[in-house]
N, C-alpha and C positions, 0 to 999 in steps of 0.2 A: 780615428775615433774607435775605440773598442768596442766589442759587443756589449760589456758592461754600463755604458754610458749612452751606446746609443740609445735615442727615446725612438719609442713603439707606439704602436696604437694609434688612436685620436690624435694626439699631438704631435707626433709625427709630421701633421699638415701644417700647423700651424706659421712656418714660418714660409710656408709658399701661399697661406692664408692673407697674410700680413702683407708680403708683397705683390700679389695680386688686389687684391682692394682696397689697400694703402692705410687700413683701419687696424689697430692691435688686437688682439685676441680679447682682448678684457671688452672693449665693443661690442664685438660680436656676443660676448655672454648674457652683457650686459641686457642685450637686444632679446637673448632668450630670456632671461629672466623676467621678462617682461610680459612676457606670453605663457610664461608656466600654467600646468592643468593641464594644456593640450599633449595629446599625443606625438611619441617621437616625428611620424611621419605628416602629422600635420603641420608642426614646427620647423622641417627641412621645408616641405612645400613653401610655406610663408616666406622661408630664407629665402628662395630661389625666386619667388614671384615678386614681392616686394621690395629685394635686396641684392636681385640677381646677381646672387651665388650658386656657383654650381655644386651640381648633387653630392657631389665624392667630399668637398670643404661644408657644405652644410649640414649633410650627414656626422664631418667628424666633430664640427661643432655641438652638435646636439647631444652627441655621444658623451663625449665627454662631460658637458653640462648633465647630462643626468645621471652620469655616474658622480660625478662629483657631489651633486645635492644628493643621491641614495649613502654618500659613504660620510655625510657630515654630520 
């Protein structure tokens, strides 16, 4: 894979997200989507306490989801 194609960031995780919780990515937004209003790190928290997902995969789901709704 080149540099050019590789994916950065947030999504980056995504597919060791996918494989570890056996859930797609589009779930897990789904799941923030749901919670929106709150705060980034109140949102990881929730991930992690009610969905036990770990920090580094919740965190980058969050990220992404609110960059994603700042740039639509």
């Amino acid at each position: 894979m080149s540099e050019q194609t590789k994916v950065k960031g947030p999504a980056s995780y995504f597919p060791s997200i996918e494989k570890t919780y056996g859930q797609p990515v589009s779930h897990w937004l789904e799941l923030i989507g749901s919670v929106s209003g709150k705060k980034h790190m109140e949102i990881v928290s929730w991930l992690k306490t009610e969905h036990g997902l770990g920090h580094g995969h919740a965190n980058a789901l969050v990220a992404y989801f609110l960059a994603s709704a700042k740039n639509s």
